[in-house]
PyMOL CGO cylinders between C-alpha atoms (Angstrom):
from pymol import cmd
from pymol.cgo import CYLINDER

trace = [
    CYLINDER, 5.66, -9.68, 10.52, 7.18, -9.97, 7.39, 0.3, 1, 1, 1, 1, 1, 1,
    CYLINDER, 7.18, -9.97, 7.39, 6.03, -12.32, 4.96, 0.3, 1, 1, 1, 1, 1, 1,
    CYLINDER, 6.03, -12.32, 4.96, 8.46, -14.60, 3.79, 0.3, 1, 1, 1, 1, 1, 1,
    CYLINDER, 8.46, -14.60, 3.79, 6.65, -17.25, 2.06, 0.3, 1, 1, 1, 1, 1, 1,
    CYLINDER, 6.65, -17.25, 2.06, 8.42, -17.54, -1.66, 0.3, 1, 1, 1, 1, 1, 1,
    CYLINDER, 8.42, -17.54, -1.66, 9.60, -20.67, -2.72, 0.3, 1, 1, 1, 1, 1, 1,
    CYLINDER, 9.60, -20.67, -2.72, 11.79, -22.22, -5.27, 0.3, 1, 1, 1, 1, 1, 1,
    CYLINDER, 11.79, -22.22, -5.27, 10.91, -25.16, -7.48, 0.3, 1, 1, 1, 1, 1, 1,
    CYLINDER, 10.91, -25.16, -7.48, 11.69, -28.12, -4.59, 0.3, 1, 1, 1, 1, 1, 1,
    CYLINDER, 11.69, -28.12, -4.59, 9.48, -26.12, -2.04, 0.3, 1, 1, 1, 1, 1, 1,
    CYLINDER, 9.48, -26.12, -2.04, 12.80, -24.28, 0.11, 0.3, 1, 1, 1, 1, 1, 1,
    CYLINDER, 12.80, -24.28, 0.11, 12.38, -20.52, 0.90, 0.3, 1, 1, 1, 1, 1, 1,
    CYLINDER, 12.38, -20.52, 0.90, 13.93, -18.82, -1.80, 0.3, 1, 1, 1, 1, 1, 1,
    CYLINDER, 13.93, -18.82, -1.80, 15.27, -15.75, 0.92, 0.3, 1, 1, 1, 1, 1, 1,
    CYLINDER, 15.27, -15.75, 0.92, 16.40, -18.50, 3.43, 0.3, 1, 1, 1, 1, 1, 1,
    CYLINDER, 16.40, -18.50, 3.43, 19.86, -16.93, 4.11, 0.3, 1, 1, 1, 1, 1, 1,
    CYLINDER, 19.86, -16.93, 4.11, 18.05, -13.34, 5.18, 0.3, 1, 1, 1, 1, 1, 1,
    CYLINDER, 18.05, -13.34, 5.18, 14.73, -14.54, 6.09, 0.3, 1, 1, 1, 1, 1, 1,
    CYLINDER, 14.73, -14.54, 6.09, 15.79, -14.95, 9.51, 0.3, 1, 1, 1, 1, 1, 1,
    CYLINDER, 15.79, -14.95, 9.51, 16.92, -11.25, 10.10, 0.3, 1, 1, 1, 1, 1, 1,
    CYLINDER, 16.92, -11.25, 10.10, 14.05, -9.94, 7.71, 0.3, 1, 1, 1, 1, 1, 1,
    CYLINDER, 14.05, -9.94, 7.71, 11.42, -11.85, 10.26, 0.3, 1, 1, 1, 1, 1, 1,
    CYLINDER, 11.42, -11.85, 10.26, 13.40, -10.52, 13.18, 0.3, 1, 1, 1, 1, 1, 1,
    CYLINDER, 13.40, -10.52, 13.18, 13.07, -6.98, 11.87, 0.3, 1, 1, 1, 1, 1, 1,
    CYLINDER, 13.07, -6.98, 11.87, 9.92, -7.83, 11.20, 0.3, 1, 1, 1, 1, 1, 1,
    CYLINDER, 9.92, -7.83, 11.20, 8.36, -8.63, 14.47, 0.3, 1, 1, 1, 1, 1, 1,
    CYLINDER, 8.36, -8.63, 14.47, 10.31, -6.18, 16.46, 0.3, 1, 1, 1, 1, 1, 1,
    CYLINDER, 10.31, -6.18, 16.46, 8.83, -3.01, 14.58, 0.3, 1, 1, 1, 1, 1, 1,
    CYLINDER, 8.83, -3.01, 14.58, 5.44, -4.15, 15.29, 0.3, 1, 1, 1, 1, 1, 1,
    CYLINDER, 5.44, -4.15, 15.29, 6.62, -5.57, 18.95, 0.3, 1, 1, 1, 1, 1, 1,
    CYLINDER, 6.62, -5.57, 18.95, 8.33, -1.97, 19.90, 0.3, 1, 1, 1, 1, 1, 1,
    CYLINDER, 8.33, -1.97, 19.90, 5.77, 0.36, 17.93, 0.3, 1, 1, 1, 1, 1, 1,
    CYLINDER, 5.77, 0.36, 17.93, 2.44, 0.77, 17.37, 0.3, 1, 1, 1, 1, 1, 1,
    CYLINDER, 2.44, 0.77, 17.37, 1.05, 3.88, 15.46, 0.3, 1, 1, 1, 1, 1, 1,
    CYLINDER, 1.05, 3.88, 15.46, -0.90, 6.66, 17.17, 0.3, 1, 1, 1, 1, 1, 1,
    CYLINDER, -0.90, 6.66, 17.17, -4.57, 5.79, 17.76, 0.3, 1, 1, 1, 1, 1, 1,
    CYLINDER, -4.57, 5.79, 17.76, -6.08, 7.64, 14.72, 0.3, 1, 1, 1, 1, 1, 1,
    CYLINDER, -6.08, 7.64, 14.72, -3.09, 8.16, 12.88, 0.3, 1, 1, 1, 1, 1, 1,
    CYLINDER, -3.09, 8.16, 12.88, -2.11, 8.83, 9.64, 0.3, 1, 1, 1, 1, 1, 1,
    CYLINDER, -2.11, 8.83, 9.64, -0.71, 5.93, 7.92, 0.3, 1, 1, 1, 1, 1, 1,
    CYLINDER, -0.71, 5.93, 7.92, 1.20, 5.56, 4.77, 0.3, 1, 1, 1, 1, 1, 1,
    CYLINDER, 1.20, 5.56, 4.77, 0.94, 2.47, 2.68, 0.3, 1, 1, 1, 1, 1, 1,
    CYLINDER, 0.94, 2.47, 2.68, 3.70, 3.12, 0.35, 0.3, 1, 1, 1, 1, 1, 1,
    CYLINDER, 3.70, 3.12, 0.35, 6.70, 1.17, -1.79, 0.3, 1, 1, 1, 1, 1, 1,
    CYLINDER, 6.70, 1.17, -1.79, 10.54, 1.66, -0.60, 0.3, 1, 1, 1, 1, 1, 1,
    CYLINDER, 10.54, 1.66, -0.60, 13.01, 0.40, -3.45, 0.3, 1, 1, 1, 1, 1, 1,
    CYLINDER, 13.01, 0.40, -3.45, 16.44, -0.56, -2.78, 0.3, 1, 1, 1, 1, 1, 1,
    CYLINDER, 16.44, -0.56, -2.78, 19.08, -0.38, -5.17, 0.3, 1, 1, 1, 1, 1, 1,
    CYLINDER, 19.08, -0.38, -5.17, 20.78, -3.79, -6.23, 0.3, 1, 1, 1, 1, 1, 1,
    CYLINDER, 20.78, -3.79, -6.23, 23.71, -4.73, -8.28, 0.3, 1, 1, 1, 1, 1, 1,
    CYLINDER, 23.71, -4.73, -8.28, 23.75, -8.34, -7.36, 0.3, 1, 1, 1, 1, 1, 1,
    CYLINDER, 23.75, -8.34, -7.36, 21.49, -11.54, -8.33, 0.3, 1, 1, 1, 1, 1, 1,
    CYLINDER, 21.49, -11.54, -8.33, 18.04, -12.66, -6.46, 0.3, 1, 1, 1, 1, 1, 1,
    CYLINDER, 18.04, -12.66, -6.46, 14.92, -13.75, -7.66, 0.3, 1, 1, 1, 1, 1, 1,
    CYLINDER, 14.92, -13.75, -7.66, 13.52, -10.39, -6.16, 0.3, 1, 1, 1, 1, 1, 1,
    CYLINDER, 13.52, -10.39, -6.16, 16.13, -8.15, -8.46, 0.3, 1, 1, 1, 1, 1, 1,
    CYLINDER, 16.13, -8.15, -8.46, 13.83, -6.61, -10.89, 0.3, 1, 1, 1, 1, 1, 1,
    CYLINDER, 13.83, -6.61, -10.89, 13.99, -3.83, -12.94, 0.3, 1, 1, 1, 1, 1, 1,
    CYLINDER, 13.99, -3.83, -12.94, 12.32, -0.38, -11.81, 0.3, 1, 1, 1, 1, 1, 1,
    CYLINDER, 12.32, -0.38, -11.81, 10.23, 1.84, -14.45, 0.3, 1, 1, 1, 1, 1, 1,
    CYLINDER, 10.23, 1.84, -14.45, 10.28, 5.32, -13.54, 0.3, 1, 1, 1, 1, 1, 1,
    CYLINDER, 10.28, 5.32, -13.54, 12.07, 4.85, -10.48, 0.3, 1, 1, 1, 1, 1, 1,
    CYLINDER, 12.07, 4.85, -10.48, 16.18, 6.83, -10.60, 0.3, 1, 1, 1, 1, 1, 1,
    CYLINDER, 16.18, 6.83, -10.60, 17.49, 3.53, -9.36, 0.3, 1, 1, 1, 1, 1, 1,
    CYLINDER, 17.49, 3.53, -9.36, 16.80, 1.34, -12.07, 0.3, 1, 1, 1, 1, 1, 1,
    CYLINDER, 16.80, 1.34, -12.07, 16.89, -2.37, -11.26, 0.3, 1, 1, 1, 1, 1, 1,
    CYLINDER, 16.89, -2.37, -11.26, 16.76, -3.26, -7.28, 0.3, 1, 1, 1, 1, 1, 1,
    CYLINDER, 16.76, -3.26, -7.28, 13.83, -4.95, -4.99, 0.3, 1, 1, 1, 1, 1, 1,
    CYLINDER, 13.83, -4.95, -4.99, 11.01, -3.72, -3.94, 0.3, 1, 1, 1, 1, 1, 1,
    CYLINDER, 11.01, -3.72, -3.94, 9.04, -3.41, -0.15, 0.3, 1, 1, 1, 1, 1, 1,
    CYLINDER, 9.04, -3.41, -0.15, 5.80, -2.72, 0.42, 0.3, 1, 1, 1, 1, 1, 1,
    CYLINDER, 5.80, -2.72, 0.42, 5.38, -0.69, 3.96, 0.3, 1, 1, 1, 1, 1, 1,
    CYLINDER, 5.38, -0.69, 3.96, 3.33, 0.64, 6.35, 0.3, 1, 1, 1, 1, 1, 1,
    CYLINDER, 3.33, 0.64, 6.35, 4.60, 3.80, 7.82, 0.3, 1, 1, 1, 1, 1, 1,
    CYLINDER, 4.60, 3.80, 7.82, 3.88, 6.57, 10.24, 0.3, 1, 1, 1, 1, 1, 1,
    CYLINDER, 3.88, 6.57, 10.24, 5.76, 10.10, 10.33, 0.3, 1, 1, 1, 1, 1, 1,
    CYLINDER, 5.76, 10.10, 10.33, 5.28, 11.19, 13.99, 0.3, 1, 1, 1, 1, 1, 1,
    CYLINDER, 5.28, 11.19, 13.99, 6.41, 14.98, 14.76, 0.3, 1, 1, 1, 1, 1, 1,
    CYLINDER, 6.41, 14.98, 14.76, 9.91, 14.63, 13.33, 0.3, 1, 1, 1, 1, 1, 1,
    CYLINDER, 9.91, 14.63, 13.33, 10.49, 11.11, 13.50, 0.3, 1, 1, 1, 1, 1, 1,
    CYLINDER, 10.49, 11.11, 13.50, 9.11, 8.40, 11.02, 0.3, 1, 1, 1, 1, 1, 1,
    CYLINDER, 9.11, 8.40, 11.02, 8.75, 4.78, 11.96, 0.3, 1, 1, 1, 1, 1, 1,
    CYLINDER, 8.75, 4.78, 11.96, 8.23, 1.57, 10.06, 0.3, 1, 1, 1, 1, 1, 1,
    CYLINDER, 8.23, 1.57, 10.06, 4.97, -0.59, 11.81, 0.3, 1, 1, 1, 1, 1, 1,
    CYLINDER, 4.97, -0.59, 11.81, 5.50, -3.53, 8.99, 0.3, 1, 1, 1, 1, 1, 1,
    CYLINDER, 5.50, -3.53, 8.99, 6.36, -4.54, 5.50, 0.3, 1, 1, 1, 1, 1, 1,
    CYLINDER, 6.36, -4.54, 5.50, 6.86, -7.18, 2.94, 0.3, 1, 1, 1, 1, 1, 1,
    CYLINDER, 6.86, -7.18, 2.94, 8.99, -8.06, 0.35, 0.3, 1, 1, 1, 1, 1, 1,
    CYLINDER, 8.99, -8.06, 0.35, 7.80, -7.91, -2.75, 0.3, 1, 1, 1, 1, 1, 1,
    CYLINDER, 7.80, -7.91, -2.75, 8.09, -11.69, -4.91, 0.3, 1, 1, 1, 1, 1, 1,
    CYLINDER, 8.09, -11.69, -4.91, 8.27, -11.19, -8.57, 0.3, 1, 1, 1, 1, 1, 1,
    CYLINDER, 8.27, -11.19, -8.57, 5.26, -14.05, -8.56, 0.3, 1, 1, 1, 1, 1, 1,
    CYLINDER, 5.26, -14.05, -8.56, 2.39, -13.03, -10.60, 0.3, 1, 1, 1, 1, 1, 1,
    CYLINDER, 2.39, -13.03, -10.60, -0.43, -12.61, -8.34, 0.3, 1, 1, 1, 1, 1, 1,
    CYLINDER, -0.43, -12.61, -8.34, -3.38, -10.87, -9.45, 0.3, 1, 1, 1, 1, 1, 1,
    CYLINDER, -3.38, -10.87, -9.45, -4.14, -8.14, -7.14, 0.3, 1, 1, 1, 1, 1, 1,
    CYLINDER, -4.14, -8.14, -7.14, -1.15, -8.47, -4.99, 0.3, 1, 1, 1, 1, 1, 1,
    CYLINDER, -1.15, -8.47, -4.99, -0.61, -4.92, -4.49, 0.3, 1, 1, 1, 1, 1, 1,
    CYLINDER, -0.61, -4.92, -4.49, -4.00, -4.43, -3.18, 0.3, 1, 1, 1, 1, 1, 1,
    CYLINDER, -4.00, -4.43, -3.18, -4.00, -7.89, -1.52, 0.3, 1, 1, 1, 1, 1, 1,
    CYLINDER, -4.00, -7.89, -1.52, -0.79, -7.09, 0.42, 0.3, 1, 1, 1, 1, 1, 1,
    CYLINDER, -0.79, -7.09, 0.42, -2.13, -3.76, 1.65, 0.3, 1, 1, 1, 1, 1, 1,
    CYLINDER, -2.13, -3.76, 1.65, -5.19, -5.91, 2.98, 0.3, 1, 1, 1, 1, 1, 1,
    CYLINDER, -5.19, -5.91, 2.98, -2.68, -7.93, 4.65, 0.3, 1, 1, 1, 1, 1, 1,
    CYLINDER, -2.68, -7.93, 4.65, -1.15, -5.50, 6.18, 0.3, 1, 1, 1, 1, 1, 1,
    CYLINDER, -1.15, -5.50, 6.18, -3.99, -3.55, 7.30, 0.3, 1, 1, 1, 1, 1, 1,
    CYLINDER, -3.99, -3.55, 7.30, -5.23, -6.52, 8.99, 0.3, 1, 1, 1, 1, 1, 1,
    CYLINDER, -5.23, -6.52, 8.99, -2.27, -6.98, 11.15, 0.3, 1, 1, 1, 1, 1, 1,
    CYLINDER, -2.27, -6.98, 11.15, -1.99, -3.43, 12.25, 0.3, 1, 1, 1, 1, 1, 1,
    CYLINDER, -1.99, -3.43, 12.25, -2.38, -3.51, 16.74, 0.3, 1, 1, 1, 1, 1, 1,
    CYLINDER, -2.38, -3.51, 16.74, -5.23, -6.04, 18.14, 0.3, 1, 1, 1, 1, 1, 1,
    CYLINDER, -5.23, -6.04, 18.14, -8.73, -4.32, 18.26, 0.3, 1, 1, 1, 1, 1, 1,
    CYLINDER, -8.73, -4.32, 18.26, -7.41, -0.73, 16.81, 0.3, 1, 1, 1, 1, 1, 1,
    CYLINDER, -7.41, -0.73, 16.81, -9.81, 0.86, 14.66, 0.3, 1, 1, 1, 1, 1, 1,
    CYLINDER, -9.81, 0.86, 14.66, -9.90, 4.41, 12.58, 0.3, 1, 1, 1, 1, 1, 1,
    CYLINDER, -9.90, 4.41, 12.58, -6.64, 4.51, 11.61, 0.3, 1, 1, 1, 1, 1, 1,
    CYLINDER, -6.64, 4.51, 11.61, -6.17, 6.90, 8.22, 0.3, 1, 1, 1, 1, 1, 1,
    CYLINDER, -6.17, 6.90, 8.22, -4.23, 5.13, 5.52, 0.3, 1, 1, 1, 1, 1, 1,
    CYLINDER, -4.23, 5.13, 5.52, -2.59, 6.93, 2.77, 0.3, 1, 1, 1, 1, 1, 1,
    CYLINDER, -2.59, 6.93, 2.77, -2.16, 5.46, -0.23, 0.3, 1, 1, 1, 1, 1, 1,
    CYLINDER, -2.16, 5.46, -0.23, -1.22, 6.42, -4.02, 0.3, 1, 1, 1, 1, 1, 1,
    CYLINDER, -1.22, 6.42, -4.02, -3.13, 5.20, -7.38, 0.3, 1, 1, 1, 1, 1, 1,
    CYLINDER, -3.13, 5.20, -7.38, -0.69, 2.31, -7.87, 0.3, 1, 1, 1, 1, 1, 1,
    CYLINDER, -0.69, 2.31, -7.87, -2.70, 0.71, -4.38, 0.3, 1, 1, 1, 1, 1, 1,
    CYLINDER, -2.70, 0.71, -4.38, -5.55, 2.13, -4.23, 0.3, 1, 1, 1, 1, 1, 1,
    CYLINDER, -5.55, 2.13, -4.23, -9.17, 1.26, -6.01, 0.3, 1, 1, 1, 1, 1, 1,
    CYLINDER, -9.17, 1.26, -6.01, -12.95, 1.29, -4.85, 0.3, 1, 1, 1, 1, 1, 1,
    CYLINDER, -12.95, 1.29, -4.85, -13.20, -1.94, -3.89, 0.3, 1, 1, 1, 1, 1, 1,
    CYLINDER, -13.20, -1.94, -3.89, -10.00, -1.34, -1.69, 0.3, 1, 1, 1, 1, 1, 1,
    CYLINDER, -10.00, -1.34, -1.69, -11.35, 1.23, 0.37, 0.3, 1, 1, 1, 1, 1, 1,
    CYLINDER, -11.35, 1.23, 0.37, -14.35, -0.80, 0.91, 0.3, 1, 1, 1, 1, 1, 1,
    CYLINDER, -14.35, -0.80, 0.91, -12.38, -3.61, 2.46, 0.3, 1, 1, 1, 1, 1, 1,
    CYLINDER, -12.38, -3.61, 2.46, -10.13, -1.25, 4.63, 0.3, 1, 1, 1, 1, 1, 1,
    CYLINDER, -10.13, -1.25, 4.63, -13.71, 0.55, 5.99, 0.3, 1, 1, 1, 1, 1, 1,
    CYLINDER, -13.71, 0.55, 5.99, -15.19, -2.55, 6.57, 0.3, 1, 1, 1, 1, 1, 1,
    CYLINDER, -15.19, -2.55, 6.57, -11.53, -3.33, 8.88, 0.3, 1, 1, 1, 1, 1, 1,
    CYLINDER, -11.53, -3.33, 8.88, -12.62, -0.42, 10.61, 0.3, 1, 1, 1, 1, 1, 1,
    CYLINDER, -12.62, -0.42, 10.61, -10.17, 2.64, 8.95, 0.3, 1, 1, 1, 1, 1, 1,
    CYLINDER, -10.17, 2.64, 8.95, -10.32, 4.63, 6.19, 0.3, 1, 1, 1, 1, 1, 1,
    CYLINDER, -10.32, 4.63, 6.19, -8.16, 5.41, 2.93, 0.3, 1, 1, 1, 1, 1, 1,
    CYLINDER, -8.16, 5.41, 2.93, -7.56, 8.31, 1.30, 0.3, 1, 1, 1, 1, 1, 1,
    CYLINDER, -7.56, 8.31, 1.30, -5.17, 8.77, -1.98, 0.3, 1, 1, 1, 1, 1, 1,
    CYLINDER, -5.17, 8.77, -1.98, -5.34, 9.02, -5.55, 0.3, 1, 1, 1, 1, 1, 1,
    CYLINDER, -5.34, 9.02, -5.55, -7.58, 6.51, -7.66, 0.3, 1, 1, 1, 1, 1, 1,
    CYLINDER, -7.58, 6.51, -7.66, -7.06, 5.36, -11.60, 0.3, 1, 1, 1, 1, 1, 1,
    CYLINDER, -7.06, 5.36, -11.60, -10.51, 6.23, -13.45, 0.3, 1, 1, 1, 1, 1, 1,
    CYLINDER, -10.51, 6.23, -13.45, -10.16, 1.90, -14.18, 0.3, 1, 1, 1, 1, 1, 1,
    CYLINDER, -10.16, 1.90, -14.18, -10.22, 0.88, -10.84, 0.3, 1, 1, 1, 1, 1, 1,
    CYLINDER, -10.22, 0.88, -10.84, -13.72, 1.37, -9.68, 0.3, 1, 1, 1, 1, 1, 1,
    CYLINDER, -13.72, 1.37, -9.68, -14.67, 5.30, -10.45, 0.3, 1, 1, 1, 1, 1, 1,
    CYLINDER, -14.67, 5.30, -10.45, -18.38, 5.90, -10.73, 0.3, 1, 1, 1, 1, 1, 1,
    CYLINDER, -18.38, 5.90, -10.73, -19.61, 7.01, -14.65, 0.3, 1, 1, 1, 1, 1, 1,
    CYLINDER, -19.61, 7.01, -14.65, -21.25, 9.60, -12.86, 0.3, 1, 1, 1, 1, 1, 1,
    CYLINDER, -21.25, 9.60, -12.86, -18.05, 11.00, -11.49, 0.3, 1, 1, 1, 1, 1, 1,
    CYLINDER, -18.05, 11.00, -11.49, -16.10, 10.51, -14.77, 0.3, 1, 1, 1, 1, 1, 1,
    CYLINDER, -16.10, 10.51, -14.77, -18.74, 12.28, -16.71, 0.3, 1, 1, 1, 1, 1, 1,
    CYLINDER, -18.74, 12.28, -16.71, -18.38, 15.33, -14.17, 0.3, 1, 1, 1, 1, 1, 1,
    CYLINDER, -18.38, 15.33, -14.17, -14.45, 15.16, -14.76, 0.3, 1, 1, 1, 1, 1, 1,
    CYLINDER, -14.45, 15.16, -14.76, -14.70, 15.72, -18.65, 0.3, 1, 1, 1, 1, 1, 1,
    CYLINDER, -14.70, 15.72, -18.65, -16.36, 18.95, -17.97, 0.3, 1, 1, 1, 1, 1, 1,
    CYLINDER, -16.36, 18.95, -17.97, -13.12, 20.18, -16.19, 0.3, 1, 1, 1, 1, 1, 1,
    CYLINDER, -13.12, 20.18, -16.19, -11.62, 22.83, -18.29, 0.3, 1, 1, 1, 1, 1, 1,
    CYLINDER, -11.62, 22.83, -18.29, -9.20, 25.46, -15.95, 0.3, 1, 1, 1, 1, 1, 1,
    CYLINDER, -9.20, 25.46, -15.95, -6.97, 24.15, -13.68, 0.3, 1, 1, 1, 1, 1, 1,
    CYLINDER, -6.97, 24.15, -13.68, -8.08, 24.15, -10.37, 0.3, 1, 1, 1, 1, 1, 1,
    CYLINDER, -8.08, 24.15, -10.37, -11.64, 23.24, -10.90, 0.3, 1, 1, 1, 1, 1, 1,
    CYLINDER, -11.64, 23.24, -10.90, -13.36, 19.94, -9.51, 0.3, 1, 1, 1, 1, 1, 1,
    CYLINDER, -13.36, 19.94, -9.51, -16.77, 18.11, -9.06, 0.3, 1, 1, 1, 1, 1, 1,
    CYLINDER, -16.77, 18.11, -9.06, -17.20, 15.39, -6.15, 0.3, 1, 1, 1, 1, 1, 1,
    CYLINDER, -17.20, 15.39, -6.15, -20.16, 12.87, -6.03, 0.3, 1, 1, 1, 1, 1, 1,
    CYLINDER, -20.16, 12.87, -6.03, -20.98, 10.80, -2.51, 0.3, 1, 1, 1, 1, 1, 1,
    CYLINDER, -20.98, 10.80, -2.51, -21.84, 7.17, -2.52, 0.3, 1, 1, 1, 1, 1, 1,
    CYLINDER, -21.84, 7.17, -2.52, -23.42, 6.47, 0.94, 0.3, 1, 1, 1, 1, 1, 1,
    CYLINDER, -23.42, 6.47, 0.94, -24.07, 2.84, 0.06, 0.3, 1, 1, 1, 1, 1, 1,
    CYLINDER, -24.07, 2.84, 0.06, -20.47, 2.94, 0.06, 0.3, 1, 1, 1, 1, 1, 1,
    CYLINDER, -20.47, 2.94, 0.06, -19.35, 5.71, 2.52, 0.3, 1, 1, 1, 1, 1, 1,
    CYLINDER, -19.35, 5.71, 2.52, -17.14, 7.22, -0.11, 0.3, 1, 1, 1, 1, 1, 1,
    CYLINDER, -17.14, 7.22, -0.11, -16.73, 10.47, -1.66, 0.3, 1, 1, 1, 1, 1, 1,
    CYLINDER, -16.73, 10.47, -1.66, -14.90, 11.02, -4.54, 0.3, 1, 1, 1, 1, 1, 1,
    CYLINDER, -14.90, 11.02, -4.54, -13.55, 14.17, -6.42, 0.3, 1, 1, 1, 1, 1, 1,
    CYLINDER, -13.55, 14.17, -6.42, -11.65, 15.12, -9.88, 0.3, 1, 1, 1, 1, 1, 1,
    CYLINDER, -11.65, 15.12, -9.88, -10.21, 18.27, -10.49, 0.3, 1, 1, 1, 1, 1, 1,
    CYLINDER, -10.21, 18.27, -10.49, -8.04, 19.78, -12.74, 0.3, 1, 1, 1, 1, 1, 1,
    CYLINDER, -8.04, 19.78, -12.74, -4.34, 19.75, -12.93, 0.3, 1, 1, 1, 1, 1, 1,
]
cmd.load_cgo(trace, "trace")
């Protein structure tokens, strides 16, 4: 279900003319698929190219698009086919942690009672204390991590010793059920 809950100064929805269709989108990718028990999952950004005016329109670093708005999905590519399970729109509000809160989100919602679901997700989403909260949901998360957003000393003290490309050191946390490994580009 998508989440359509920005609003402008007096309280209306700011995306009231396409909320409707977004919702009905929305509800009928998670009413008409559910992923593969044990899938992989990706947990990803799609960015849409603009030219007109919204309170979404934003301007894209590093994306070949340059200003447009922003979605936040969950995905699964099954044989050749790739299908969207849910996503939200992404406000220009200033939440803290709303990229990791709206992968929470949308974790949570994935089918009734599933559990070990693999969720892919890139450095941008992905931190310690993420993957925490997705095991403790019952899946697991695997993707690149930003040596800020949770990394063990330990670990980064391994990584400086990384001289040729190629090499890598791991450490395991089993108070946390994590392993984590640097290598070399």
């Amino acid at each position: 279900m998508i989440h359509n809950d920005a609003r402008d100064c007096e309280g209306r929805p700011v995306i009231k003319k396409i909320g409707f269709l977004m919702d009905h989108i929305g509800r009928n990718c998670s009413k008409h698929y559910w992923p593969q028990a044990g899938a992989d999952i990706a947990y990803d950004e799609i960015s849409v190219q603009m030219s007109g005016w919204s309170t979404f329109k934003k301007q894209l670093l590093h994306k070949p698009i340059g200003a447009g708005i922003q979605f936040w999905v969950m995905a699964e590519s099954y044989g050749a086919r790739q299908y969207l399970y849910d996503f939200k729109l992404d406000s220009n509000d200033n939440e803290p942690n709303k990229i990791q809160n709206t992968l929470l989100r949308l974790v949570k919602q994935l089918p009734p009672g599933s559990k070990n679901y693999h969720i892919a997700a890139d450095n941008l989403f992905n931190s310690v204390d993420t993957c925490c909260q997705v095991a403790k949901l019952g899946h697991r998360i695997y993707g690149t991590l930003r040596g800020d957003r949770g990394v063990q000393e330990k670990l980064k003290a391994k990584s400086v010793a990384l001289k040729t490309k190629g090499d890598s050191a791991f450490i395991q946390s089993p108070a946390d059920d994590l392993t984590m490994w640097a290598w070399c580009d």
